[in-house]
C-alpha positions in Angstrom: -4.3 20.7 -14.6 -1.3 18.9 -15.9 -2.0 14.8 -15.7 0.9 11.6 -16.1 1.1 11.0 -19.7 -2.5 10.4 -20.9 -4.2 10.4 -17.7 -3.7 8.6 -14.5 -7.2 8.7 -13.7 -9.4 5.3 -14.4 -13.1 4.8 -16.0 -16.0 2.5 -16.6 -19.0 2.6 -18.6 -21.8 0.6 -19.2 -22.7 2.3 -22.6 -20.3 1.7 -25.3 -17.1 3.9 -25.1 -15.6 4.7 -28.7 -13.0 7.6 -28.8 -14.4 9.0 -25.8 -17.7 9.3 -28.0 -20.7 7.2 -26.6 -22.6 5.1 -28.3 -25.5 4.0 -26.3 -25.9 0.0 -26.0 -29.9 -0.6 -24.6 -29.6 0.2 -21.4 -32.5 -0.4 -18.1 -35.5 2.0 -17.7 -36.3 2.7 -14.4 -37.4 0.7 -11.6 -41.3 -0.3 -10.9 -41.0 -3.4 -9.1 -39.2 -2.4 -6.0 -35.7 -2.3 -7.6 -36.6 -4.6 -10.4 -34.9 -2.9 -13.1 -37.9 -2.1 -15.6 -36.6 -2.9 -19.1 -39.0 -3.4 -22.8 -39.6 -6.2 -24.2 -36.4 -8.3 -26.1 -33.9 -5.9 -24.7 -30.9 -7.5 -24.9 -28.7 -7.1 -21.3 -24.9 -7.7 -20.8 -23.4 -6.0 -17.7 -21.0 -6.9 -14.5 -23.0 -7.1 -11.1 -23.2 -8.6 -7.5 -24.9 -12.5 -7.3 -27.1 -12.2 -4.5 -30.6 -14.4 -3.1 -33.5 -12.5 -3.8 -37.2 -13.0 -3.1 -38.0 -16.7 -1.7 -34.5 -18.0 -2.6 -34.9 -16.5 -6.1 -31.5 -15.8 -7.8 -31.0 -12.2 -8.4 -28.0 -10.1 -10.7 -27.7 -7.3 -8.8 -26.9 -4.1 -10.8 -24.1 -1.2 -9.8 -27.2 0.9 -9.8 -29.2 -1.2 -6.9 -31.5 -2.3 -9.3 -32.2 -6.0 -10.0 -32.7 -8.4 -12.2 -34.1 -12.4 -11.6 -31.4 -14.7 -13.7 -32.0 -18.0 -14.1 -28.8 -19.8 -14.3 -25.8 -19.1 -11.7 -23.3 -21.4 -12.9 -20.6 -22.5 -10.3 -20.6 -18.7 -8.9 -21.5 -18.5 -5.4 -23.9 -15.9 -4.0 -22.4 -12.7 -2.8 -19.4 -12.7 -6.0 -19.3 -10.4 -8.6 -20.1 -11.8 -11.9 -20.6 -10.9 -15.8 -24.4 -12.0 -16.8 -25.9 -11.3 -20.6 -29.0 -12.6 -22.2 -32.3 -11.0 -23.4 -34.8 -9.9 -21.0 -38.5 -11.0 -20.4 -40.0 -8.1 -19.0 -42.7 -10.6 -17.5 -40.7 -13.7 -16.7 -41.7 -16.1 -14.2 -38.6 -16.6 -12.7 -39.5 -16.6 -9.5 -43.4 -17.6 -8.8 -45.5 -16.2 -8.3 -43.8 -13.3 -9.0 -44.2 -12.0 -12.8 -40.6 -9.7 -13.1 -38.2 -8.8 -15.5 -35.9 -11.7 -15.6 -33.3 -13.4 -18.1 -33.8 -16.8 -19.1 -31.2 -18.8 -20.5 -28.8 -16.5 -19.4 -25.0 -16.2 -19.8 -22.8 -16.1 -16.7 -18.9 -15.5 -16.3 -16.1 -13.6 -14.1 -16.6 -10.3 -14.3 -13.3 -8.0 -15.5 -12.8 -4.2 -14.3 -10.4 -2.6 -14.3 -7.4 -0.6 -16.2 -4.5 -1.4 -18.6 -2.8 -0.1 -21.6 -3.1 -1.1 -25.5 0.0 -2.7 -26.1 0.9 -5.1 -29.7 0.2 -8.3 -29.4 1.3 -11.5 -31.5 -0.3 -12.1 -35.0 -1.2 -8.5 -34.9 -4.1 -8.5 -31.5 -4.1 -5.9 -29.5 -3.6 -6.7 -25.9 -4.9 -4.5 -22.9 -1.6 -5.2 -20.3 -3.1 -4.4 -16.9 -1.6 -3.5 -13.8 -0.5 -6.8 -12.7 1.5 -7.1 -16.1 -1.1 -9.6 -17.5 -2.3 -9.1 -21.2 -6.2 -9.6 -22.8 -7.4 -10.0 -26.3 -10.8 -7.8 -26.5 -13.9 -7.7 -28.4 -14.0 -4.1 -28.3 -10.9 -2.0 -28.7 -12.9 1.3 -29.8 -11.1 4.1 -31.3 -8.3 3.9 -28.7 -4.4 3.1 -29.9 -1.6 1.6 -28.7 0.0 2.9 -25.7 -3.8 5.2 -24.0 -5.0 4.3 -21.0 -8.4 2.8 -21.0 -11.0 1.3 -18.5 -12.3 -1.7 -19.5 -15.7 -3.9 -18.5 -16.3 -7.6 -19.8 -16.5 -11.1 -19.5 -13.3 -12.4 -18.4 -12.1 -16.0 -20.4 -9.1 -17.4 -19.0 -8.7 -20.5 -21.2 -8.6 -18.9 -24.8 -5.2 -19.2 -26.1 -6.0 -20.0 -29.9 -8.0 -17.4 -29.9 -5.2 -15.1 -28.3 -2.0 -16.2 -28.5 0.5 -14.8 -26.2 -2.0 -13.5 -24.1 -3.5 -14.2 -20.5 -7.1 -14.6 -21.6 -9.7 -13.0 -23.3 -12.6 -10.1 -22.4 -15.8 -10.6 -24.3 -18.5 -8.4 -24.6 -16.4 -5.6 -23.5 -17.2 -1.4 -23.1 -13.7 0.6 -23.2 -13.4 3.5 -22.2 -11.2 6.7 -20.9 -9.4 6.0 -17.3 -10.4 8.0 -14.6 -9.3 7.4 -10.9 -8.5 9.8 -8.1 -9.5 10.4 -4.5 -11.2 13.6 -3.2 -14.3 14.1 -1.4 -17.8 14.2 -1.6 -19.0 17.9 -1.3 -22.6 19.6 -0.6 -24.3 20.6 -3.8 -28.1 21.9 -4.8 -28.8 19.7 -8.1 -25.9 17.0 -9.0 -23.2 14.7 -7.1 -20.3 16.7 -6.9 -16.9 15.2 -6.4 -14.0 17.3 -5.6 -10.2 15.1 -6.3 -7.3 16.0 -4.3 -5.9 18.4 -6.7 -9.2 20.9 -6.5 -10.7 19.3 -10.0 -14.5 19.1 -9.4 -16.4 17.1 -11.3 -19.8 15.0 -10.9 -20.0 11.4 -10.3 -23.3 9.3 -10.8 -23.1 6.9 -7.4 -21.8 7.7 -4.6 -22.5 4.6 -2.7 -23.9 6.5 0.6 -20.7 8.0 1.7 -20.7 11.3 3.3 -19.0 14.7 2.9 -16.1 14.2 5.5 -14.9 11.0 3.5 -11.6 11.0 1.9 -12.9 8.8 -1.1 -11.6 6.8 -4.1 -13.6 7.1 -7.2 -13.5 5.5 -10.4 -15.6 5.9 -13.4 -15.9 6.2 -17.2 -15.3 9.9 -18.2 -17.6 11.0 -20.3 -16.8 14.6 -22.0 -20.8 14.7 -22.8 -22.5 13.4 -19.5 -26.0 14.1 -19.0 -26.0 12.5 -15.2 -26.4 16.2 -13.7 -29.7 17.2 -16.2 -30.5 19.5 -18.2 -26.5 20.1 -18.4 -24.2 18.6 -20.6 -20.6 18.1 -19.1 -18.0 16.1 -18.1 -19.1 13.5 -15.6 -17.8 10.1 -14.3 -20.5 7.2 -14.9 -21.1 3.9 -13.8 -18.2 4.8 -11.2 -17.5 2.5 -8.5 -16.4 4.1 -5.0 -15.0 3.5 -1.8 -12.6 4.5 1.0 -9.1 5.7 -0.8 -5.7 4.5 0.2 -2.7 6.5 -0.1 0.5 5.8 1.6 4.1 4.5 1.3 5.5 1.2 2.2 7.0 -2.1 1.4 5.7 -4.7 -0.7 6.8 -8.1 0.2 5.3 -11.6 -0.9 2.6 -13.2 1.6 1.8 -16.4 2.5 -1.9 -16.7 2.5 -2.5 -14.1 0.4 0.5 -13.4 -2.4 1.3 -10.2 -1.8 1.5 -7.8 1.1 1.6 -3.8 1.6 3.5 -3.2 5.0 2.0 0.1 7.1 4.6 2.4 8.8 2.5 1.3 11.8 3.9 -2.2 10.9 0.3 -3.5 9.7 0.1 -5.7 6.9 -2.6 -5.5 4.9 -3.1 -7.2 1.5 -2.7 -5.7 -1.8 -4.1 -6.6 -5.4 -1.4 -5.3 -7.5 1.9 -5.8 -6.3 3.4 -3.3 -9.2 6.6 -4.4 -11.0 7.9 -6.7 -8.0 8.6 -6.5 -4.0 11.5 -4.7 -3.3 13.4 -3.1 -0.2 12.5 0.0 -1.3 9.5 2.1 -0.5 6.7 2.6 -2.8 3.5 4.8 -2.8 0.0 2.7 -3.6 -3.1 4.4 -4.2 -5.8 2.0 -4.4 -9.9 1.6 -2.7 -9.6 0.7 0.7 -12.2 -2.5 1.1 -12.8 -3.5 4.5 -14.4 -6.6 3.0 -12.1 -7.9 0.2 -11.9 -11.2 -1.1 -9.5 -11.4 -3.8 -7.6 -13.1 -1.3 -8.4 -16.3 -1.9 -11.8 -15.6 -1.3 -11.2 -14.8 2.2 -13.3 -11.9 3.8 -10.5 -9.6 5.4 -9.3 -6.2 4.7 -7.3 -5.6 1.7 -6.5 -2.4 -1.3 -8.1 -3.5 -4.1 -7.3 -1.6 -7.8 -4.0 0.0 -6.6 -1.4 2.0 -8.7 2.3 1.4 -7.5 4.7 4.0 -7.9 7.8 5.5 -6.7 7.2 7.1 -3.0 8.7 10.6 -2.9 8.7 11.5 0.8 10.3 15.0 2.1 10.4 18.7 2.6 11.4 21.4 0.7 10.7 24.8 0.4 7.6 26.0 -2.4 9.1 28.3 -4.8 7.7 30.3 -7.9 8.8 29.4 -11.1 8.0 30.8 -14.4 4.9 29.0 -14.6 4.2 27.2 -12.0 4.9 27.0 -7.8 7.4 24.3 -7.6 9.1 22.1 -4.7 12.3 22.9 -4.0 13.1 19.6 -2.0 16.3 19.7 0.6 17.8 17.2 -1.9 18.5 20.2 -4.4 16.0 18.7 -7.0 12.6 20.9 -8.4 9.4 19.1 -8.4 6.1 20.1 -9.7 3.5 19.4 -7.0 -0.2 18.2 -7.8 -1.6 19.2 -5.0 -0.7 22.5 -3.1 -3.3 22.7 -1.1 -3.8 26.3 -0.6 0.0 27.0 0.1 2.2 29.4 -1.4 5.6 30.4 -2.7 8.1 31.4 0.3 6.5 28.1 2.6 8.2 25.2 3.8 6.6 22.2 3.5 6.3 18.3 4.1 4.9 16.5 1.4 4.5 12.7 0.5 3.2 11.2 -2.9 4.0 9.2 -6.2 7.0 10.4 -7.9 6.7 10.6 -11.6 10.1 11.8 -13.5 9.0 11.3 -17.1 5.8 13.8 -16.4 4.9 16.1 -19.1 3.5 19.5 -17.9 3.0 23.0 -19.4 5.5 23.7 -16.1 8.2 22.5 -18.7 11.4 22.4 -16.1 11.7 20.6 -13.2 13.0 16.9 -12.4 9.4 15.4 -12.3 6.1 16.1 -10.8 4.3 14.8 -7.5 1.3 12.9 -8.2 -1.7 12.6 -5.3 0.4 13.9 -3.3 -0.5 15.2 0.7 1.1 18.2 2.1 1.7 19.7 5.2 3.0 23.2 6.3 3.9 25.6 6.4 6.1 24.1 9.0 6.9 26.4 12.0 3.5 28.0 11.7 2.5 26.9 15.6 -0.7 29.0 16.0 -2.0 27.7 13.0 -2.7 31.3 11.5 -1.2 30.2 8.1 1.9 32.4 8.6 5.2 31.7 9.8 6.1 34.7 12.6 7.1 35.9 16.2 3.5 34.9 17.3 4.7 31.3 17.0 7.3 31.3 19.4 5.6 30.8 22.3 3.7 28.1 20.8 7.0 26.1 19.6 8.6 26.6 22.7 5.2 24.5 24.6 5.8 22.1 22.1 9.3 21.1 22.3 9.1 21.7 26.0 5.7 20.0 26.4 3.8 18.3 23.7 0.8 17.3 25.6 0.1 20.6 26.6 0.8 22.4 23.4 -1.8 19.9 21.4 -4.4 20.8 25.0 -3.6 24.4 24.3 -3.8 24.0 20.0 -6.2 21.2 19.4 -6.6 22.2 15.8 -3.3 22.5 14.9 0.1 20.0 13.7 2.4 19.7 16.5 4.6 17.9 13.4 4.9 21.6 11.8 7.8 21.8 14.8 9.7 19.0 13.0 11.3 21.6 10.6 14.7 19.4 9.9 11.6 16.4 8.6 13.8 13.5 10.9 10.3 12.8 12.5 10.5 14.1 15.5 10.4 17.2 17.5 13.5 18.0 19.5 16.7 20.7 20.3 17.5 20.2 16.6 14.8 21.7 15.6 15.7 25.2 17.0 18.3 26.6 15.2 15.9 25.7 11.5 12.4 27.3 13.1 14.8 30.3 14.4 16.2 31.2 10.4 12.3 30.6 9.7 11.5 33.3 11.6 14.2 35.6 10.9 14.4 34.9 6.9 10.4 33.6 6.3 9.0 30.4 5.6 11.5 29.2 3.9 14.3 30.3 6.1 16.5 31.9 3.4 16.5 28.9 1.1 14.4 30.0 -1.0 11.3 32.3 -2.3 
């Protein structure tokens, strides 16, 4: 499957990343205190975590993994943040009496960074990671990676290091990099591994999947790791370390808050706010693909809604009719213009369809024509198909006529079905206009003579 440039997809890893090859830093045994993260003696432990109260009171570094560790210095970090802790750990400290655990002493604590960005030049020859929000990072680690790839990367975040990187934002110590990978999909049933299917029909397994279920539609980001062994005794490609979460996927404006500096505005007219505000806020409509968190706080460290780790691109938002070319289906959109589509969702060549998604138009694809391609995109179609049979025919006459006439009764009559696959002029709503277009359907096919 084709993907934007490099990859738009995001990763993580707690073992060390190097040109996709991993070198393994000591990592946790498994648990035998409860949760306590079993771990041999000396090992030394550097990792990004939740802050929580544990036993008695006792200071706890809560792992990705649900595992545990007691820590014994929390610096001016709060329970309940996200934090960066290292040290070496005692596999029999005492911590927390009378409680003999694994716990680090003496340990280091910071702000935790995760997240994506590109290699770009910095000053004095240091190579920045420029994230999302346009800031820029020196790093410990850059791997094998070179300027201009896409990498994930994990660390302790220093804001006030200037001499140390000039021209930059701050500095990420102790860092893994890693491939980016970031898409939403679902969850789906499987025998032995955690299987994650993304949006374009790519499956591949994931190591947590934070007790979501199968009818999720799910954001998922991990390190990609071409030799996985999460799903054993196979070696694949697998996603580890991955954080997940409700996915976010629609278009809107972004326009600057008050409370909170940034705000994505719903077509329902809810504001809701965003991490990365892209480029700048505009009057013009962009599509963000982010984790939905219910409970964010990078607003100031208020507990509201929010989309954390968003992508803004351009929003493509129309219809068109799905039409072969020579290698690949492609949208012909009412505007005239050829797209190539991510995500067809089992529809074919001859359909017309509705489609929404991020508009790429510097895409590179073995498709090798068109005037971009449609990233995460959700479709919808094939429009005039009213009985929901997956063909557009006679049959659906009746059923259009009970929706223009009546749309109560036609969703009563078709509770499984679109009553927007009536809408086949895509003004957003369902009316006499629509007659004369789901008429040349019928009489020409899907597309109504325009093309296929």
């Amino acid at each position: 499957m084709f993907r934007k440039h490099q990859d738009w997809r995001r990763a993580a890893c707690s073992a060390l990343c190097i040109g996709g090859l991993f070198a393994a830093t000591a990592a946790a045994a498994a648990a035998s205190f409860g949760d306590l993260a079993a771990t041999g003696t000396g090992e030394f432990f550097a990792d990004c975590g939740r802050l929580e109260a544990g036993p008695q009171g006792c200071p706890i570094f809560r792992r990705d993994d649900n595992s545990f560790l007691f820590i014994e210095n929390t610096g001016n970090f709060s329970f309940g943040q996200r934090v960066w802790v290292s040290g070496v750990i005692n596999p029999a400290s005492t911590l927390c009496l009378p409680f003999m655990a694994p716990g680090i002493e003496n340990n280091e604590i910071g702000e935790c960074f995760e997240g994506c960005g590109t290699l770009a030049p910095g000053p004095l020859q240091y190579t920045h990671l420029r994230t999302d929000d346009g800031r820029r990072y020196c790093l410990d680690n850059e791997g094998a990676f070179g300027f201009g790839q896409r990498v994930w990367v994990r660390g302790c975040l220093n804001n006030a290091c200037d001499p140390i990187c000039p021209g930059g934002d701050g500095c990420i110590s102790g860092n893994t990099i890693g491939l980016c990978y970031e898409s939403c999909g679902r969850i789906v049933p499987s025998l032995r591994c955690n299987v994650f299917v993304a949006d374009d029909g790519q499956p591949i397994n994931i190591e947590n999947t934070g007790g979501f279920g199968y009818d999720e539609h799910l954001w998922v980001q991990g390190c990609l790791n071409p030799q996985s062994t999460i799903c054993p005794p196979i070696i694949e490609p697998g996603v580890e370390d991955n954080r997940i979460g409700l996915c976010f996927q629609e278009c809107g404006l972004i326009v600057p808050g008050d409370v909170c500096n940034w705000y994505f505005i719903r077509d329902t007219g809810d504001f809701l706010p965003i991490e990365n505000p892209g480029p700048s806020a505009s009057t013009m409509r962009v599509w963000v693909q982010g984790c939905f968190n219910p409970e964010s706080t990078f607003c100031f460290g208020i507990v509201r809604p929010g989309i954390e780790d968003n992508s803004v691109g351009e929003c493509f938002e129309g219809c068109g009719c799905l039409v072969q070319g020579p290698e690949c289906v492609l949208l012909l959109a009412d505007s005239g213009e050829r797209f190539v589509v991510e995500n067809l969702a089992g529809l074919h060549a001859g359909d017309r369809v509705r489609i929404r998604g991020c508009l790429d138009r510097t895409c590179v694809t073995p498709c090798g024509q068109g005037d971009g391609c449609i990233f995460d995109n959700q479709i919808d179609g094939p429009l005039g198909d009213m009985n929901c049979d997956g063909v557009v025919n006679v049959l659906d006459i009746n059923p259009f006529t009970l929706a223009l006439s009546n749309s109560a009764a036609y969703m009563m009559q078709f509770p499984d079905c679109d009553i927007r696959n009536a809408d086949i002029t895509c003004d957003g709503q369902v009316n006499i206009l629509d007659i004369n277009p789901f008429v040349r359907l019928i009489q020409f096919g899907g597309c109504g003579g325009s093309g296929g």
